[in-house]
C-alpha positions in Angstrom: -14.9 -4.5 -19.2 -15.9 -6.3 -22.3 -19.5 -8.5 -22.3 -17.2 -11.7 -23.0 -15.4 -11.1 -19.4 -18.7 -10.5 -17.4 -20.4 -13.5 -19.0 -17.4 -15.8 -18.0 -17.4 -13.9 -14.6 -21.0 -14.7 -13.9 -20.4 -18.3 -14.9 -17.7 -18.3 -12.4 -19.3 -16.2 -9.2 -22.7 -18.1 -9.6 -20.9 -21.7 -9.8 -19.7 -20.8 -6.1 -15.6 -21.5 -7.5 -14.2 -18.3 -7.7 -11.3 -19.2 -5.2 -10.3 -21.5 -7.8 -10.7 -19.3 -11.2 -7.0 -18.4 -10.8 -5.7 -22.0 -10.8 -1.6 -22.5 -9.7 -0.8 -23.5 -13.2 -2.4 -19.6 -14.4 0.0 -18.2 -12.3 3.0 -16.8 -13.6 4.7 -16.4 -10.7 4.7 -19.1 -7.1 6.0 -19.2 -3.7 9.3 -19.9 -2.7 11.8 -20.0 0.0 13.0 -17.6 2.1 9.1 -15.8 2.1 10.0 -14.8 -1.9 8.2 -15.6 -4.4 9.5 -16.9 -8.2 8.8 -16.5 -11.6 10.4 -19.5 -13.8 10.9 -18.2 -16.8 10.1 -20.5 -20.0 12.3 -20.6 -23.5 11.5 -17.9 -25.5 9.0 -16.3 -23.2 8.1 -13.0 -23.9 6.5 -11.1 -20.6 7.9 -7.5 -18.9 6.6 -6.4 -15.7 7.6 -3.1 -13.2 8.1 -3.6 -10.1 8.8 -0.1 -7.4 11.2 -0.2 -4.3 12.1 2.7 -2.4 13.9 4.1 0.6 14.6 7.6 2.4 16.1 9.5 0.0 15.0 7.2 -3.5 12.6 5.2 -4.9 13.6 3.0 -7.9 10.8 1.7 -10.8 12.6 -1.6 -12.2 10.8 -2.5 -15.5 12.3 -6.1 -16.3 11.4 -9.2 -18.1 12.2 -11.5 -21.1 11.4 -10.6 -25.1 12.0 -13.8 -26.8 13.9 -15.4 -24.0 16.2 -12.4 -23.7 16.7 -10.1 -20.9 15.1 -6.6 -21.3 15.3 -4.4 -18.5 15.3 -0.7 -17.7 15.2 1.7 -14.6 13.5 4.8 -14.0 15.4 6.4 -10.5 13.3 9.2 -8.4 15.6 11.7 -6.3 12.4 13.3 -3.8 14.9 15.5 -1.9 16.7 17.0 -5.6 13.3 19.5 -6.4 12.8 20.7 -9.6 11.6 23.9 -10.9 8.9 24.5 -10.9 8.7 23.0 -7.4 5.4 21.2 -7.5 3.5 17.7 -6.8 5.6 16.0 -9.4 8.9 18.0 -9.2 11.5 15.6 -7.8 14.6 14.5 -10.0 14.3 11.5 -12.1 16.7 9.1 -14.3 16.2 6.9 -16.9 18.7 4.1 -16.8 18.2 1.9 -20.1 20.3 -1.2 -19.7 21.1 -1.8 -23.5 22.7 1.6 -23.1 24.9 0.9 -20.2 28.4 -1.6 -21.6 27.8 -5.2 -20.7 30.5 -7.4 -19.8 32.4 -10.0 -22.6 33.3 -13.0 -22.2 36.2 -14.5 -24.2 36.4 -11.1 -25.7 31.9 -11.7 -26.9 29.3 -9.4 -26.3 26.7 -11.0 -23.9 23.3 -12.5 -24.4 21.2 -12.8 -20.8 19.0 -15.1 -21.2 16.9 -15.2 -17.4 16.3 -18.6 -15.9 14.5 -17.1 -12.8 13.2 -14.0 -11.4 12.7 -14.0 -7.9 11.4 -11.0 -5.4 11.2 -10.1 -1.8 12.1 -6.6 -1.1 15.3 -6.6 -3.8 14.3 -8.2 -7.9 16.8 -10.7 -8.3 17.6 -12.2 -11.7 19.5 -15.4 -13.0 20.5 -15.7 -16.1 22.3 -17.9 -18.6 24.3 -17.2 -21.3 25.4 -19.4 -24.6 28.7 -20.0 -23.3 27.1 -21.6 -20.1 27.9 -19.0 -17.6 25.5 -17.9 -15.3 24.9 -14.1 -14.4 23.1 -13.3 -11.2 21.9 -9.7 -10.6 20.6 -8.1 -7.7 18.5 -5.0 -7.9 17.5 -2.8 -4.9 17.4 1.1 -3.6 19.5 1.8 -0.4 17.5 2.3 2.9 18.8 5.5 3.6 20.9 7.3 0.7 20.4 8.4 -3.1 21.8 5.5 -3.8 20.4 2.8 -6.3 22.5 -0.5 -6.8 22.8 -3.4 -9.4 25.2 -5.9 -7.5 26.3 -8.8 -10.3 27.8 -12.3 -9.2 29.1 -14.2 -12.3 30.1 -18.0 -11.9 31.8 -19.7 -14.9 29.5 -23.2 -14.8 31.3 -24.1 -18.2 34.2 -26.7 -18.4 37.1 -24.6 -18.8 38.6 -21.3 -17.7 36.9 -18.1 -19.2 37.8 -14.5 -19.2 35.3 -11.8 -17.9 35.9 -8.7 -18.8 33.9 -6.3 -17.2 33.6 -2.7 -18.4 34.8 0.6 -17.0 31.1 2.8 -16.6 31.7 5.9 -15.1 28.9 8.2 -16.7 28.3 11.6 -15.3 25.3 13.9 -15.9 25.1 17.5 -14.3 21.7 19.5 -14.6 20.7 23.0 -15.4 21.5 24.6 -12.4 18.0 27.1 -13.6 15.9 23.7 -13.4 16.8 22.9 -9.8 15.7 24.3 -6.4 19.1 23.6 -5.2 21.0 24.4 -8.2 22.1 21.5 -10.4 22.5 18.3 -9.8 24.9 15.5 -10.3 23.7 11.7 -11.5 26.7 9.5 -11.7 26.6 5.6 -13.0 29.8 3.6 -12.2 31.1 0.6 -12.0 32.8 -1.0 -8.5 35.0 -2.8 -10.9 36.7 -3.0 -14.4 39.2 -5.1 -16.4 39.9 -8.5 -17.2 39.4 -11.6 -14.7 40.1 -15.0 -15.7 37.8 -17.3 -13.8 38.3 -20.9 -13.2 35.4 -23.7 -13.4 32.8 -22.8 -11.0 34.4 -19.8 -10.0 32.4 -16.7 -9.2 33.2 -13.2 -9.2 31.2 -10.5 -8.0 31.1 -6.0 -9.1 28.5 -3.6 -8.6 27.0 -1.1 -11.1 25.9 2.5 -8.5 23.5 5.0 -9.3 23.9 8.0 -7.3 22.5 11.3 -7.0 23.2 14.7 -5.3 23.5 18.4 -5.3 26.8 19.5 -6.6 27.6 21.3 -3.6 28.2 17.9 -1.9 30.7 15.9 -1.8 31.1 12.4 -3.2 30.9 9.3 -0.8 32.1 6.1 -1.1 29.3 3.6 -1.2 29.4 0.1 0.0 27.4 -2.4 -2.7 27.5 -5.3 0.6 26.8 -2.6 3.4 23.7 -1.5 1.4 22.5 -5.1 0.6 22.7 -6.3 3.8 21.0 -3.0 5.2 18.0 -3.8 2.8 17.9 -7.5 3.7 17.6 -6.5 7.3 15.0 -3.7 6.7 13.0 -6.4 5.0 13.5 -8.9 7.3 12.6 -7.0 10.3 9.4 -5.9 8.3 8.3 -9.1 7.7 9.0 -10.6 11.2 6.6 -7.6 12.8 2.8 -8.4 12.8 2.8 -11.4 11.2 -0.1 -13.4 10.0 -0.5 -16.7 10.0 -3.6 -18.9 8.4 -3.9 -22.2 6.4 -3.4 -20.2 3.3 0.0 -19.1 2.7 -0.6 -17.1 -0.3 -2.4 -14.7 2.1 -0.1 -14.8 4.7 3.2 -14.0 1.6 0.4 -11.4 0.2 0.0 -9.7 3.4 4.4 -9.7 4.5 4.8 -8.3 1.2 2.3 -5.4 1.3 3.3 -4.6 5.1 6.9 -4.4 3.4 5.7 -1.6 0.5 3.4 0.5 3.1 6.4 1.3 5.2 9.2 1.6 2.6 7.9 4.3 1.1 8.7 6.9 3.6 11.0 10.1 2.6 13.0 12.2 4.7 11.8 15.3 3.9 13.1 18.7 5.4 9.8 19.0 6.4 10.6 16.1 8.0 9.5 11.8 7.3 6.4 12.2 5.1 5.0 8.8 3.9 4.5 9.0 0.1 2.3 7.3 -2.5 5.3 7.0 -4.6 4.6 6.1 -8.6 7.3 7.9 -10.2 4.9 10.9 -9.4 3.7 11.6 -5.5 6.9 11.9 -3.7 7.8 14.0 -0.5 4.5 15.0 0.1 1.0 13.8 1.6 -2.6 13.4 0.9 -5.4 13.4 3.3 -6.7 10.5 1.3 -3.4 8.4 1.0 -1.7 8.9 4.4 -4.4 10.5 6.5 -7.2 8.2 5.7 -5.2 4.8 4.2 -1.5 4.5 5.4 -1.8 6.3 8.6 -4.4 4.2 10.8 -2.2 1.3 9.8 1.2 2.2 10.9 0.6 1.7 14.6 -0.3 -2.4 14.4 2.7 -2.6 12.6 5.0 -0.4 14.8 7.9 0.6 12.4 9.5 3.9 14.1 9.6 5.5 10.7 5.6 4.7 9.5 4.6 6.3 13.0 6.7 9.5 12.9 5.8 9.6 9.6 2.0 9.6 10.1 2.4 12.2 13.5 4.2 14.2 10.7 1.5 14.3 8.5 -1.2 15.6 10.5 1.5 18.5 11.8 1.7 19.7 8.5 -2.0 19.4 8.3 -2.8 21.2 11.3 -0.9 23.8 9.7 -4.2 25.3 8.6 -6.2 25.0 11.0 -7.7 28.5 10.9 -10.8 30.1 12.3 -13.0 31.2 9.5 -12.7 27.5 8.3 -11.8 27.7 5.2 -10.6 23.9 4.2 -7.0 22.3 5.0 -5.4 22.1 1.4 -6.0 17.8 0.1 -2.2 17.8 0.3 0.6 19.2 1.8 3.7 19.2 -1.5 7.6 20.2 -2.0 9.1 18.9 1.0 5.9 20.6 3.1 6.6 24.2 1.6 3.5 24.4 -0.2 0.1 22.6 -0.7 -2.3 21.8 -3.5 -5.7 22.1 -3.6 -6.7 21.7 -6.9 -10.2 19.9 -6.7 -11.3 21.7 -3.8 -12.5 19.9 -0.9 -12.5 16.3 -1.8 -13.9 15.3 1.7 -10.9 15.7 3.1 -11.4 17.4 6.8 -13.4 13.8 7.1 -10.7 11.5 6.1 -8.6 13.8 8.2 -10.5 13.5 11.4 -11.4 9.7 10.8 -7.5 8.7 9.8 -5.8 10.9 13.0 -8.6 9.7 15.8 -8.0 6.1 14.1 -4.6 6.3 14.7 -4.3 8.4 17.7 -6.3 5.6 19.8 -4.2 2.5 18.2 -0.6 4.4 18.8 -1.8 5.0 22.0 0.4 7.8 23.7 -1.5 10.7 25.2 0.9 13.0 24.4 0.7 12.4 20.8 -3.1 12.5 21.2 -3.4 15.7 22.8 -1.5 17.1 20.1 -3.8 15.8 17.3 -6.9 16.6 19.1 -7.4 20.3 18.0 -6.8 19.1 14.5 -9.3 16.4 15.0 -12.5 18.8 16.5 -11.4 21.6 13.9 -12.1 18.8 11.3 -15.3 17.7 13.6 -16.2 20.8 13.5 -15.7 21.8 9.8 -18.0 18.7 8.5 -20.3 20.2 10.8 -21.0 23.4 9.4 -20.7 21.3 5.8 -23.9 19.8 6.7 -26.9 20.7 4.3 -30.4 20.8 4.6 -30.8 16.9 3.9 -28.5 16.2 6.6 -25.6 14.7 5.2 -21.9 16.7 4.5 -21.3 18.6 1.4 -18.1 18.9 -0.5 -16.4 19.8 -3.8 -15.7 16.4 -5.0 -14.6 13.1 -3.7 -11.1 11.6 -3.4 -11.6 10.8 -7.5 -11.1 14.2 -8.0 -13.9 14.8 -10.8 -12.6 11.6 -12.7 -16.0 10.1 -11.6 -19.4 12.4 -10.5 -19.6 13.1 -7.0 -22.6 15.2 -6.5 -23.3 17.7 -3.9 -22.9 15.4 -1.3 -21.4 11.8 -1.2 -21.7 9.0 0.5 -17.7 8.5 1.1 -17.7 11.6 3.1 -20.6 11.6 5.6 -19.6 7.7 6.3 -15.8 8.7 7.3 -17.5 11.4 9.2 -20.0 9.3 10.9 -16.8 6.8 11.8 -14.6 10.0 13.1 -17.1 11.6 15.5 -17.4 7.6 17.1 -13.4 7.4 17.4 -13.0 11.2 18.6 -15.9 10.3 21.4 -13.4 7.6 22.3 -10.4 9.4 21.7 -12.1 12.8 24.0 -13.1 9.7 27.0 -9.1 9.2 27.3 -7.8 12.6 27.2 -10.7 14.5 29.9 -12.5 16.2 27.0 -15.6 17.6 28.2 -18.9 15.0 28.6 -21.1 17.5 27.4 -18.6 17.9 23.8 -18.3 14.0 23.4 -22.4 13.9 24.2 -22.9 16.4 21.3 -20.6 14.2 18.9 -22.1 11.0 20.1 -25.5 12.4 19.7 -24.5 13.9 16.0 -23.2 10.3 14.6 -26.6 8.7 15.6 -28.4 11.8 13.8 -26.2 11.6 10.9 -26.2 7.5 10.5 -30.1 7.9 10.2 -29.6 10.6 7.4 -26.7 8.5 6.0 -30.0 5.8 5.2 -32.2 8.6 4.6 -30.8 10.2 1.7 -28.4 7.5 -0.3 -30.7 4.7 1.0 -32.3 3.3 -2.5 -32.7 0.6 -4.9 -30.0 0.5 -7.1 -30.5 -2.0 -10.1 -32.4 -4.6 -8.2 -29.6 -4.3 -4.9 -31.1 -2.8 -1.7 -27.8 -0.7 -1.2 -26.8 3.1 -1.8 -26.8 5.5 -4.4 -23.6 7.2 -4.3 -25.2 10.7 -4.8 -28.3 12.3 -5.3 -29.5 12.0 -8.8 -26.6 8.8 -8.9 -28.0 6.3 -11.9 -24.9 3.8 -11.7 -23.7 1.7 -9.5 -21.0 2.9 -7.9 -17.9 0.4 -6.2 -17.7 3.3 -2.9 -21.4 1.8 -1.8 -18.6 -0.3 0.3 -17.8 2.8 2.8 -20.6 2.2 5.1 -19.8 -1.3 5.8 -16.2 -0.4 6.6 -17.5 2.4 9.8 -20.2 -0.5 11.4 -23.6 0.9 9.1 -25.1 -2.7 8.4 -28.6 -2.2 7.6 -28.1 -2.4 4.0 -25.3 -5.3 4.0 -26.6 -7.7 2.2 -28.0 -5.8 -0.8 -24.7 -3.7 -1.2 -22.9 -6.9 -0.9 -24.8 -8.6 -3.8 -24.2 -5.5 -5.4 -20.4 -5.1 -5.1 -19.9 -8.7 -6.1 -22.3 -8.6 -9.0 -21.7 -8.5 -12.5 -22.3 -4.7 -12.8 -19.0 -3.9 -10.5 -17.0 -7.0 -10.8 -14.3 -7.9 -12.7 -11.6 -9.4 -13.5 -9.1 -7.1 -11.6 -11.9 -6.3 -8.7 -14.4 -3.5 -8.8 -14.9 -0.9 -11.4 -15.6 2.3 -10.6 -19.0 2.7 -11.9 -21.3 0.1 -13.5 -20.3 -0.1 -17.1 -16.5 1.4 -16.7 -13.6 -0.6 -17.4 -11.5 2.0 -14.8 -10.7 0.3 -11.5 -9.2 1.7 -8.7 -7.7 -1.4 -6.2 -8.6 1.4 -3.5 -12.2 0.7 -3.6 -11.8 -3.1 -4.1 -9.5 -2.6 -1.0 -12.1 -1.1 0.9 -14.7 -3.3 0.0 -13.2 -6.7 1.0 -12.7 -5.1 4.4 -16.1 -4.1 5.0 -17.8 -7.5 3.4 -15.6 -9.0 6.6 -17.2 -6.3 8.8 -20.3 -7.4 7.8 -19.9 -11.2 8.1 -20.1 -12.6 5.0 -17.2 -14.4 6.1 -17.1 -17.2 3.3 -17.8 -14.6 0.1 -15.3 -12.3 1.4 -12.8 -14.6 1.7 -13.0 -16.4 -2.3 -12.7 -13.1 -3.4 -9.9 -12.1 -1.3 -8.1 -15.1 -2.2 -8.8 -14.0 -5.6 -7.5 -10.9 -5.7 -4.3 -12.0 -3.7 -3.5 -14.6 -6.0 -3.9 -12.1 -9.0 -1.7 -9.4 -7.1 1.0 -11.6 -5.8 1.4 -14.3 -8.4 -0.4 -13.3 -11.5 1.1 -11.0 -14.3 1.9 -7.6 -12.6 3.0 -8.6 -9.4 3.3 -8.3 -6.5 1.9 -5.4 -4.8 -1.6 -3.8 -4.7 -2.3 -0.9 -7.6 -3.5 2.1 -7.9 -5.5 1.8 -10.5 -5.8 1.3 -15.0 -6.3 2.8 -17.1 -4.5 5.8 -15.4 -1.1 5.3 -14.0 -0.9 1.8 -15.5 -1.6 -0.4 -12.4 1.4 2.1 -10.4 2.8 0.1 -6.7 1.0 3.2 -4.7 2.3 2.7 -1.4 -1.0 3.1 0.7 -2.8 1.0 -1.2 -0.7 -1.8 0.4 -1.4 -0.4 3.6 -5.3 -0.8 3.4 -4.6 -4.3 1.8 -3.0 -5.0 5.5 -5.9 -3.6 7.2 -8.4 -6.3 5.4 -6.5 -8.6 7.4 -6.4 -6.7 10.9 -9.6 -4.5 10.6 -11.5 -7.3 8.7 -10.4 -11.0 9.4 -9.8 -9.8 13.0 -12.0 -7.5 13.4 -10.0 -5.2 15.2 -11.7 -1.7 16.2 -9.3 1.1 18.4 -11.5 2.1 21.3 -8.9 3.7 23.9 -5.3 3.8 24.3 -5.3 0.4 25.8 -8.8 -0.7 24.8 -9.7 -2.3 21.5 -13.1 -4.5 20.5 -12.7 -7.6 18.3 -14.8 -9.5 16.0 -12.5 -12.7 14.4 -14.0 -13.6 11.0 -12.3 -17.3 11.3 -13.6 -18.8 8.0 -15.4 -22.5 8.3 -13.2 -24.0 6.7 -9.9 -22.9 8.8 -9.1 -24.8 12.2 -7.2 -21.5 13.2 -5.6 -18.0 12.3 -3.0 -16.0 14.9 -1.8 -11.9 14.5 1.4 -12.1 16.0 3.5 -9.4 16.8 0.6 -6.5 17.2 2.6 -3.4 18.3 -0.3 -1.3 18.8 -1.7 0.3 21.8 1.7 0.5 23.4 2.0 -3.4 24.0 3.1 -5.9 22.2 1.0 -9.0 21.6 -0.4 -12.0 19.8 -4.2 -13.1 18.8 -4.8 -16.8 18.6 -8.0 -18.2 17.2 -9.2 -21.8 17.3 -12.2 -23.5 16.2 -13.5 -25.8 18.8 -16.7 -27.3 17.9 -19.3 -24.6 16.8 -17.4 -21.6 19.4 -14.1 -19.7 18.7 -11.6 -20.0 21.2 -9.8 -16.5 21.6 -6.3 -16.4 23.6 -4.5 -12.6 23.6 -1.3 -12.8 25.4 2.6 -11.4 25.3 5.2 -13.4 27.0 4.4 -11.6 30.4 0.9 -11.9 30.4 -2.4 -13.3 29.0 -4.6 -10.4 28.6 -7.8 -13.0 27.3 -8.8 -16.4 27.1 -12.5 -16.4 26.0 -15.0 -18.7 23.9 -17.0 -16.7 21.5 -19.7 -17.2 18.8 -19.0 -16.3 15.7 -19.3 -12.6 14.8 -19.4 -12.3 18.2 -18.2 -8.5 19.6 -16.0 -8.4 22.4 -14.0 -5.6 24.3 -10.4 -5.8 24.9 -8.4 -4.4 27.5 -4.8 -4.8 27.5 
């Protein structure tokens, strides 16, 4: 970050008006109907953003926008199922699909000139355009739900004064690859047309074709694909996303912010022969998982919002996980690649046996199903158990690296992995009370979180820069954005300094936290992470401006509208999970909400001063589902949990009060 953008940062964090440094009128994009949101595009605008949508067997990276007024789009298509050779992390099929490349249609016999009037987005891009003649173009882009299917559906409406003929193009391009560069021999990529020849069209007429992408090995046949089947299908996928755990508040950006990450934490879900694996997505991580990304982010998630797919998807992870289990413990591979045939390990253990335990004990309490639990436990005490013996002299867990994978220093030990361990041996304690696990086992891993959350304070404990918070390793100099962990597993005693510190102007910036003081790499992850625990730890009213910050930024700003992985690296990629742990700001943060048995949770609301009331509607965790309604009444919270056969809660509370929930 440059000194100009910290010094206008400190002017606008110390003022107190951060919630209102991204004004409406800086936003590119706004809200609109139908939970969407628009972009209205200006004359001769200039502005091209990338946008990814996915389903089963594709996910599509639409890079569209305006040079000069004019349409400019192109589409980068990901098969995950069509391996490549050599069948690694990044080896699934992909197409480029340049649109200046592909025939456009004429009209009185001219080539066209789009000239986008509106962009609009919610779960498909949608764009309408204009041409010089005065007809209007409307194009709708979106991946099918459950086929290698990508589709561009057009509806053209002469809004001139007199007849026109359309002519629309015959596209029928065909590309077969080397059979030597494919796990399943070659493959065929097809780009056609639903439509061709001439159509005259009376005043306000419309007429509507379909330009499909498919993709498959050529040992299958070709199917006929339906361009209204598969839109409709999307719609409802959407729909149905968006009507599960829904949050409402005053502010509506956060409520659109929050229905459109739920939306990109589920869709990116592959069915894998190694069956559903939930996938990071990019253009790079595809049918495949990451004990950081699904175990730890994603997976804890899924059960609140209760999609079939994002469940099975997060059992199916910690199968192939449990995979290597093994008794000289020796650690589970950081991910499991090519369908689940094969793993990568590349930067050695990363921490991952504790975002392992802490993301399957999470998860295993909110999905609430014993069965399912019983079958995650061994993975869970093997994982317990591994940290254990990871433990050093100093009392804190040891590994290779952290989930940065060397990109930043990580020391011998870091502070990332003895916190998620600390919060896994709490959750299995609970998780052990429900199945019958032995007292004497759930004593010792009681007795072991206490002993390590003193050593937790103990040896990263320190004055960092003037902030009472946590060096990130031994011998750490900088300030480092992952300070945030503890607040996120319940460790407190150091809140307020590592609060200062994360929202100071040596990790601040414009697009959240940096890394490290003095970087100008962010990952959203950490920012992600740290608006969560700043809830956790009360600061209700600082959490929330920045929250409301970053939301606006993410949904309506310039690359919109999903969280990012991170920049420079990957240029600000849609990774699915990072959605996911945007969602859980809202459920684990604002509500508070902590998984203590199958049907037990305890619940903290962080109602802001300033809000008369907030609701979570829709919960499908814990096998129920149910609503939370909060109201301010006088200085007390009013809490009311209920489902349409029962109220489960009415209680007033004080705020940041804890209280236990049994459903």
């Amino acid at each position: 970050m440059t000194t100009l953008y910290k010094g206008i940062l400190i002017i606008i964090f110390s003022t107190g008006i951060i919630n209102h440094s991204m004004s409406q009128d800086s936003l590119r994009w706004s809200l609109a109907e139908g939970e969407s949101i628009v972009w209205e595009v200006e004359e001769n605008d200039s502005h091209v953003d990338h946008i990814e949508m996915s389903g089963f067997y594709i996910s599509s990276i639409v890079h569209y926008g305006v040079i000069n007024g004019k349409l400019k789009q192109s589409i980068h298509l990901v098969f995950p199922m069509l391996r490549t050779i050599p069948n690694d992390t990044h080896a699934s099929l992909s197409y480029d699909i340049d649109n200046e490349n592909i025939s456009s249609i004429k009209i009185n016999g001219n080539a066209v000139n789009e000239y986008p009037s509106t962009f609009c987005i919610k779960g498909k891009l949608t764009c309408i355009s204009k041409t010089s003649e005065g007809v209007e173009i409307k194009r709708q882009l979106f991946p099918s739900t459950d086929k290698a299917v990508f589709i561009e559906k057009f509806e053209i409406t002469n809004n001139t004064h007199q007849a026109v003929i359309i002519e629309i193009p015959k596209i029928d391009i065909s590309d077969t690859t080397d059979a030597k560069k494919g796990v399943y021999g070659s493959y065929i990529i097809q780009i056609a047309s639903n439509k061709n020849g001439n159509y005259s069209l009376d005043v306000h007429e419309s007429l509507e074709y379909a330009i499909i992408t498919t993709a498959r090995k050529i040992t299958t046949e070709e199917n006929y694909v339906s361009p209204d089947y598969e839109l409709k299908k999307r719609e409802a996928f959407v729909n149905n996303t968006f009507s599960d755990l829904v949050f409402e508040s005053p502010d509506e950006i956060l409520n659109r912010t929050f229905a459109f990450a739920k939306l990109r934490a589920v869709e990116s879900i592959y069915e894998t022969k190694g069956g559903l694996m939930h996938g990071p997505g990019g253009g790079r991580y595809y049918a495949a998982i990451w004990a950081n990304d699904q175990a730890e982010y994603a997976n804890p998630f899924f059960p609140f919002l209760g999609n079939l797919a994002g469940n099975e998807s997060a059992i199916n992870s910690f199968r192939h996980f449990a995979r290597f289990i093994n008794d000289d413990y020796k650690p589970i591979p950081s991910s499991i690649i090519a369908e689940g045939v094969d793993s990568w390990n590349g930067a050695g253990d990363r921490g991952d046996m504790a975002m392992i335990a802490y993301g399957a004990s999470r998860f295993a309490l909110a999905y609430g199903d014993k069965e399912t639990a019983q079958e995650l436990w061994p993975l869970i005490s093997w994982c317990l158990e591994y940290n254990r013996r990871s433990i050093n002299s100093e009392g804190v867990v040891t590994s290779d690296s952290d989930e940065l994978e060397g990109r930043f220093p990580a020391g011998e030990a870091n502070l990332n992995t003895s916190s998620l361990y600390y919060d896994a041996l709490i959750s299995a304690t609970n998780l052990g009370e429900e199945l019958g696990i032995k007292k004497a086992q759930l004593d010792t891993y009681l007795e072991q979180s206490k002993t390590l959350e003193k050593s937790i304070e103990t040896y990263f404990g320190a004055t960092m820069d003037g902030f009472e918070t946590y060096r990130y390793f031994k011998g750490n100099k900088l300030l480092r954005a992952w300070i945030c962990t503890p607040l996120t597993v319940g460790i407190f005693n150091r809140s307020t300094g590592t609060v200062d510190a994360l929202f100071s102007e040596k990790l601040w910036t414009i697009d959240g936290l940096a890394s490290e003081d003095g970087s100008t790499t962010f990952w959203d992850r950490a920012t992600l992470y740290a608006l969560r625990g700043v809830f956790a730890a009360s600061e209700t009213k600082r959490a929330m401006d920045y929250l409301l910050y970053y939301s606006k930024r993410r949904l309506l700003g310039e690359h919109v509208p999903y969280a990012v992985e991170a920049y420079p690296e990957g240029n600000q990629r849609h990774l699915s999970a990072e959605s996911a742990l945007y969602c859980r700001i809202i459920t684990e943060g604002i509500f508070g909400i902590r998984p203590e048995g199958f049907n037990t949770f305890s619940f903290s609301p962080k109602l802001p001063h300033n809000w008369d009331s907030m609701a979570l509607r829709n919960i499908k965790a814990f096998n129920q589902s149910f609503d939370i309604e909060v109201k301010r009444e006088n200085s007390k919270l009013f809490i009311v949990v209920f489902n349409e056969n029962e109220i489960f809660l009415t209680k007033e509370i004080a705020d940041n009060e804890i209280i236990k929930i049994q459903l």
